[in-house]
N, CA and C atoms as an extended XYZ file, in Angstrom:
219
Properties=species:S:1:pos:R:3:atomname:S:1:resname:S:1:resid:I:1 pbc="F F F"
N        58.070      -58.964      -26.582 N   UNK     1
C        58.701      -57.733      -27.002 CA  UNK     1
C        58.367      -56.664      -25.963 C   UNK     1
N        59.472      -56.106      -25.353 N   UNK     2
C        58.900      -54.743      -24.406 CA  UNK     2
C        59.606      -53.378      -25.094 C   UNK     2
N        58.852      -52.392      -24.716 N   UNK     3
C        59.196      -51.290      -25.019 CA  UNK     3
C        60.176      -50.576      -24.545 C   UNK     3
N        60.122      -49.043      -24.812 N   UNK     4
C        61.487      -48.710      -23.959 CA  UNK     4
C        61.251      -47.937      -22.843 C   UNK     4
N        60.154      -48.361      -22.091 N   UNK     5
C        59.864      -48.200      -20.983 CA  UNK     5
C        59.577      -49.350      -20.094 C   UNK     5
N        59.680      -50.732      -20.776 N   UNK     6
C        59.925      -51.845      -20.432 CA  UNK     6
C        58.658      -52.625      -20.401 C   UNK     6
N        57.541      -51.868      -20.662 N   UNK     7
C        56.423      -52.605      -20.821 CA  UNK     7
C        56.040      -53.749      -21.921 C   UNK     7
N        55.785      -54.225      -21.671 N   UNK     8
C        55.359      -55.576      -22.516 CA  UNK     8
C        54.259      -55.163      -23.667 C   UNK     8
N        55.195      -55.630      -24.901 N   UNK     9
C        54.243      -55.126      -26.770 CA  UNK     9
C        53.961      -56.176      -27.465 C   UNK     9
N        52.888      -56.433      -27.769 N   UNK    10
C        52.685      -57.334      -28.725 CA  UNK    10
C        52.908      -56.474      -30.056 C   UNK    10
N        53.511      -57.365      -31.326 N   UNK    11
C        54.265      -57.145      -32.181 CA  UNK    11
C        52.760      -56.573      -33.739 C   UNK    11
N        52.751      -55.585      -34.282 N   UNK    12
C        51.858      -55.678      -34.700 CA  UNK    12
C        51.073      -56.861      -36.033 C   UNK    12
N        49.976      -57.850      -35.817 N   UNK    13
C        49.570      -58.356      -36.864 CA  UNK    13
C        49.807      -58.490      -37.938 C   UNK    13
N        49.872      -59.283      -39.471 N   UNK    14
C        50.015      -58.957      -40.451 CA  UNK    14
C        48.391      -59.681      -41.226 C   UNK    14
N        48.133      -58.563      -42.063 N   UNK    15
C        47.063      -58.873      -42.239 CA  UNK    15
C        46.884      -59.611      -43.753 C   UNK    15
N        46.551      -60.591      -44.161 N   UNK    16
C        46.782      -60.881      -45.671 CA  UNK    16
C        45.175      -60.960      -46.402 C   UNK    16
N        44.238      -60.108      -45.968 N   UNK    17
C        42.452      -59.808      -46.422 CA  UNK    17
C        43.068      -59.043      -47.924 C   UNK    17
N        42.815      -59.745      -49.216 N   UNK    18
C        42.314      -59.340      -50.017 CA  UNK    18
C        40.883      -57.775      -50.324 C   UNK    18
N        41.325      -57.156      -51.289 N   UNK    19
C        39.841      -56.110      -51.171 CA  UNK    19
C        38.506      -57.243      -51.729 C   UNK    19
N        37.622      -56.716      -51.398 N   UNK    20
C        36.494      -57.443      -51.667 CA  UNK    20
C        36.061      -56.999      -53.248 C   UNK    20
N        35.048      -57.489      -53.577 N   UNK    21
C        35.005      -57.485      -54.860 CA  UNK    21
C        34.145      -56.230      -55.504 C   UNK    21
N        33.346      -56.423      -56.497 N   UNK    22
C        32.464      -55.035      -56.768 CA  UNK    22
C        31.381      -55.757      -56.397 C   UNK    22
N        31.011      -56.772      -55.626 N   UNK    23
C        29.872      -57.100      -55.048 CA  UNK    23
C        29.990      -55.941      -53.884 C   UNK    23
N        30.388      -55.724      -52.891 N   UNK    24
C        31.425      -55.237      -51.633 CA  UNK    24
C        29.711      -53.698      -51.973 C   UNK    24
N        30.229      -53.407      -53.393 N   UNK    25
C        28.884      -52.108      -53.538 CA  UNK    25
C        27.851      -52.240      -53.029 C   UNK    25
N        27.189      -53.480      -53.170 N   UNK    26
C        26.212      -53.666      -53.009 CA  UNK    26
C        25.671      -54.491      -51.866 C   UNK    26
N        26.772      -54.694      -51.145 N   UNK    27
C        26.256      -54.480      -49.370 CA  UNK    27
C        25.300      -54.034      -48.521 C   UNK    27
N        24.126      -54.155      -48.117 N   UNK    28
C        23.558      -53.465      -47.223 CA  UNK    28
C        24.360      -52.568      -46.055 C   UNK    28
N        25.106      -53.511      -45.452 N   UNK    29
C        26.171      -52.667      -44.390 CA  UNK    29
C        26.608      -51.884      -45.040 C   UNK    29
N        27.218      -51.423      -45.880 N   UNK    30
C        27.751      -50.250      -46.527 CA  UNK    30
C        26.908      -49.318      -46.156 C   UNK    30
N        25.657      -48.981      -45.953 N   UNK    31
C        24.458      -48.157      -46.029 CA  UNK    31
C        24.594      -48.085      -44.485 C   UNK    31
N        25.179      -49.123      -43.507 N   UNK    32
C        24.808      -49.032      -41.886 CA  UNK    32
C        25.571      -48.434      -41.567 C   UNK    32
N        25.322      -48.145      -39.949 N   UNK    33
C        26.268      -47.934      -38.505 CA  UNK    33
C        27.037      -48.911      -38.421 C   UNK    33
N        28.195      -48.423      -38.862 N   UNK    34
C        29.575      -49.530      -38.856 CA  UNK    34
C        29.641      -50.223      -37.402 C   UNK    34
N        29.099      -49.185      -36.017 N   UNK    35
C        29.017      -49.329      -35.079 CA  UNK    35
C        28.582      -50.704      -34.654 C   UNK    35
N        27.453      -51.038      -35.615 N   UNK    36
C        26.337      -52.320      -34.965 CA  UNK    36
C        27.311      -53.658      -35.708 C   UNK    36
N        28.697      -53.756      -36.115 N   UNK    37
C        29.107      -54.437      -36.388 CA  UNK    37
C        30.514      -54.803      -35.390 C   UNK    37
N        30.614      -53.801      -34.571 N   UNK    38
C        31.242      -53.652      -33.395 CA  UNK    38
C        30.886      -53.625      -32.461 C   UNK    38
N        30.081      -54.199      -31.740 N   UNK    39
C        29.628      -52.893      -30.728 CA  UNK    39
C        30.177      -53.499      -28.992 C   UNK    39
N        30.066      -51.940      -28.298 N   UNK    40
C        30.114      -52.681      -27.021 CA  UNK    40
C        29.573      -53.176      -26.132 C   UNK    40
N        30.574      -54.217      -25.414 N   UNK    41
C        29.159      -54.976      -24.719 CA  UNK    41
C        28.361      -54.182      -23.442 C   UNK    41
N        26.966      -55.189      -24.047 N   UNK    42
C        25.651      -54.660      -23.268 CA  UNK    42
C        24.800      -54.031      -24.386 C   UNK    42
N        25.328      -53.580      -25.424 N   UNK    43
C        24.681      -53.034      -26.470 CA  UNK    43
C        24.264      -53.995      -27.796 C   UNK    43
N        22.961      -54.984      -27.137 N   UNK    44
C        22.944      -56.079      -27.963 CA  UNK    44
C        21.999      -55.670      -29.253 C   UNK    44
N        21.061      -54.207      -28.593 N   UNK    45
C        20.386      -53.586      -30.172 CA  UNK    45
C        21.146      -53.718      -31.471 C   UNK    45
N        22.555      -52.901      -31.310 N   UNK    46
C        23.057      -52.690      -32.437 CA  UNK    46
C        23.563      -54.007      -32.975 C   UNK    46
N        23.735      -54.918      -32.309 N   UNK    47
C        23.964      -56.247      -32.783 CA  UNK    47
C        22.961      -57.421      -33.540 C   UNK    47
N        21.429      -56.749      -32.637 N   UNK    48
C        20.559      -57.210      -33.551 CA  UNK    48
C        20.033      -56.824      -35.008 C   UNK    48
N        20.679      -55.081      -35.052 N   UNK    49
C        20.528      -55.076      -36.388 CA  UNK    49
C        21.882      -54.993      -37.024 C   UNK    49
N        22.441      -55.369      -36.732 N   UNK    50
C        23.265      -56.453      -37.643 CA  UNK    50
C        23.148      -57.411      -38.216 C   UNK    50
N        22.539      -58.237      -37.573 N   UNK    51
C        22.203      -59.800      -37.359 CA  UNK    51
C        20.695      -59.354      -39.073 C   UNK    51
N        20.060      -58.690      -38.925 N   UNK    52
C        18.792      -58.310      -39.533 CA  UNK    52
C        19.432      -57.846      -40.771 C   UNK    52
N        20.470      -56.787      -40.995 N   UNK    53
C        20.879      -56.561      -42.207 CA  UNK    53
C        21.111      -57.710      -43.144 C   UNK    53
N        22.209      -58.508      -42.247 N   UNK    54
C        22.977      -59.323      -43.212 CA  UNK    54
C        22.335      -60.013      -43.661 C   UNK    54
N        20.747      -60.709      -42.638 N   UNK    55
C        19.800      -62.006      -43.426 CA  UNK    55
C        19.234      -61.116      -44.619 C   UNK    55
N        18.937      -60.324      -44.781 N   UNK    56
C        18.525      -60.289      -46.166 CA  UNK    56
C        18.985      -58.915      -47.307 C   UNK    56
N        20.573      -59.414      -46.744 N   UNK    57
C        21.539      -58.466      -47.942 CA  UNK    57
C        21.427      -59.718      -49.320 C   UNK    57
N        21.380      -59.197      -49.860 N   UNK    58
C        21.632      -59.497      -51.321 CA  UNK    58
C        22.677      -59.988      -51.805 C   UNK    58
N        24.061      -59.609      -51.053 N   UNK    59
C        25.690      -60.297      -51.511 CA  UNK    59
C        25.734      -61.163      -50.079 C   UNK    59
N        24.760      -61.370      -49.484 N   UNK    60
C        25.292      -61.927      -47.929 CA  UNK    60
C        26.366      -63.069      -48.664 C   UNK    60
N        26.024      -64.575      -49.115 N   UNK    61
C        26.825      -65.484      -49.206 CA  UNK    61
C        28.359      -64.988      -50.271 C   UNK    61
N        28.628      -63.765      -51.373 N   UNK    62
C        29.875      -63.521      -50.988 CA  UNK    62
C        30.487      -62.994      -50.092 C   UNK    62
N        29.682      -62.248      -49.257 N   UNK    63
C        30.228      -61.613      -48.125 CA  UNK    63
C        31.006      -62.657      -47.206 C   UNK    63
N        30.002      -64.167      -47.028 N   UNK    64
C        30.791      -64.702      -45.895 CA  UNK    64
C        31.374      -65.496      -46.535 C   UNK    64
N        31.822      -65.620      -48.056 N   UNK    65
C        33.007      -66.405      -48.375 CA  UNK    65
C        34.261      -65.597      -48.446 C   UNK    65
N        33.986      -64.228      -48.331 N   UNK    66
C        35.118      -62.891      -48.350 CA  UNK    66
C        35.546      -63.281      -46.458 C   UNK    66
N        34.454      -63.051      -45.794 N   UNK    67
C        35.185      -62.881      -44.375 CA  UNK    67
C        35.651      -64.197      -43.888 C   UNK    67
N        35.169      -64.986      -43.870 N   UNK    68
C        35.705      -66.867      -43.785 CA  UNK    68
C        36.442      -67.525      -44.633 C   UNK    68
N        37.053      -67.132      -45.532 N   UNK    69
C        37.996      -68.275      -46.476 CA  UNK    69
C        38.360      -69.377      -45.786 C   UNK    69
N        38.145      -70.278      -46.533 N   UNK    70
C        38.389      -71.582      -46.182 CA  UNK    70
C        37.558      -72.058      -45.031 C   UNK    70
N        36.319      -72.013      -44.997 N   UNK    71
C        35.705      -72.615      -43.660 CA  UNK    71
C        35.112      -73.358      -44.490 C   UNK    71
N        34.356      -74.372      -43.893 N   UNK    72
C        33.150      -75.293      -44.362 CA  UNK    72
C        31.906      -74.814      -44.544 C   UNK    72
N        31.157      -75.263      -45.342 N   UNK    73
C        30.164      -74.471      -45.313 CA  UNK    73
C        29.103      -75.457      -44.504 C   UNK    73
């Protein structure tokens, strides 16, 4: 798809993510820097506390049946 300046568009995504549940409250990340769940590279701090939240959130395993549907466990 190009635009009308002829540049080349990718078409936008469709996203089919359900809302998460009323577990979703009780997230630790909810409480974080949304940042350290993004971050850019070279910035492996904020990634390590990421990595640190999620081991001992409390909804971690609905969390990763919310973000993975259908994977194996």
């Amino acid at each position: 798809m190009t635009g009308p300046d002829g540049a080349c568009r990718n078409p936008p995504m469709a996203t089919a993510l359900a809302a998460p549940g009323r577990w979703a409250e009780r997230a630790l990340c909810a409480q974080a820097d949304p940042g350290a769940w993004f971050p850019d590279r070279g910035h492996c701090d904020l990634a390590s506390i990421a990595m640190r939240i999620c081991a001992r959130c409390p909804v971690r395993i609905q969390c990763l049946d919310y973000a993975l549907p259908g994977a194996d466990p």
